[in-house]
N, C-alpha and C positions, 0 to 999 in steps of 0.2 A: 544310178545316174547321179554325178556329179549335182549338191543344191544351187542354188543363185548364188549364194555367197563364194561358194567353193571358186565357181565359171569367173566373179567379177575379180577374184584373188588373183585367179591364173592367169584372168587377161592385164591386169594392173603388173602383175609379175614381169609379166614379159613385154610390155612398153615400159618398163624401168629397165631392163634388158639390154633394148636398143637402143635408149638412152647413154647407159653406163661405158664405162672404161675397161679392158680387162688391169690390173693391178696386182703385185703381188703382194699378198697381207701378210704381216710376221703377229703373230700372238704375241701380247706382253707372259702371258703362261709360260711360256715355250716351249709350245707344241709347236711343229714343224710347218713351215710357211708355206702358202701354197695360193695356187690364184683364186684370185674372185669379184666381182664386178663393184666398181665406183659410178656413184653420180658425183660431181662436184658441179651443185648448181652456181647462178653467180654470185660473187661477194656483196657481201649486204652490209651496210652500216649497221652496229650496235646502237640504238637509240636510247640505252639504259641510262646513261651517263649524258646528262642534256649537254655540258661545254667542251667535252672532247670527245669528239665522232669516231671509234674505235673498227676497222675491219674486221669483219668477223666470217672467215672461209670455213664451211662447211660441206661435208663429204657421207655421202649418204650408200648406205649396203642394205644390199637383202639381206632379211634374216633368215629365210631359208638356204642361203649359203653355208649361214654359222655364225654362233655367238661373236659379237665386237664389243670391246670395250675399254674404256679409257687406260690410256702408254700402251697402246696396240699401235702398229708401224704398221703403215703402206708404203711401196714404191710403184712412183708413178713417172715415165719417159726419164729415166732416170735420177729421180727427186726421191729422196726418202720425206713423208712426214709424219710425226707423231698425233694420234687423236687425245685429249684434253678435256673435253667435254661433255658429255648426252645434251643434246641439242632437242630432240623430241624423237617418236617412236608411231608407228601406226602397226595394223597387224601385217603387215607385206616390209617397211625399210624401220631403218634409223637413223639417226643422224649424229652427227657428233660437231666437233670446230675441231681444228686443227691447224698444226704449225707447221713450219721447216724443224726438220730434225737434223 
């Protein structure tokens, strides 16, 4: 029997699921590109920088899809973009910022 933690993983798993986007991720590696799910929550302000208010778009993958990481390429409705960042990590996604590529 699956523990608590295991059941709360898989249910958090898969409300990020139905959440996300399907996408096609390209590895900066180059291993061979193949799909797997997006959240792109909404654009948030950088607050870092108090007199210039910078956007900062972030895109968020399961990690049991498979390793991401920065000059990794998604396309999305036909948009390529570049990830740039580690944004932060929990034991289920990650997150990154990202651009237009």
């Amino acid at each position: 029997m699956p523990s608590i933690n295991e059941r709360i993983s898989a249910k958090l798993a898969r409300a990020f699921t139905k959440l996300a986007q399907p996408c096609q991720f390209i590895p900066s590696d180059g291993e061979p590109a193949f799909s797997r799910s997006v959240n792109l929550p909404p654009t948030e302000k950088d607050r870092s920088n108090e007199y210039v208010l910078e956007p900062v778009s972030l895109a968020e993958f399961l990690l049991s899809e498979g390793k991401v990481q920065c000059d990794d390429l998604f396309e999305l409705n036909g948009n390529q973009y570049r990830l740039t960042q580690h944004y932060g990590s929990d034991d289920i996604s990650v997150s990154f910022v990202y651009v237009s590529y």
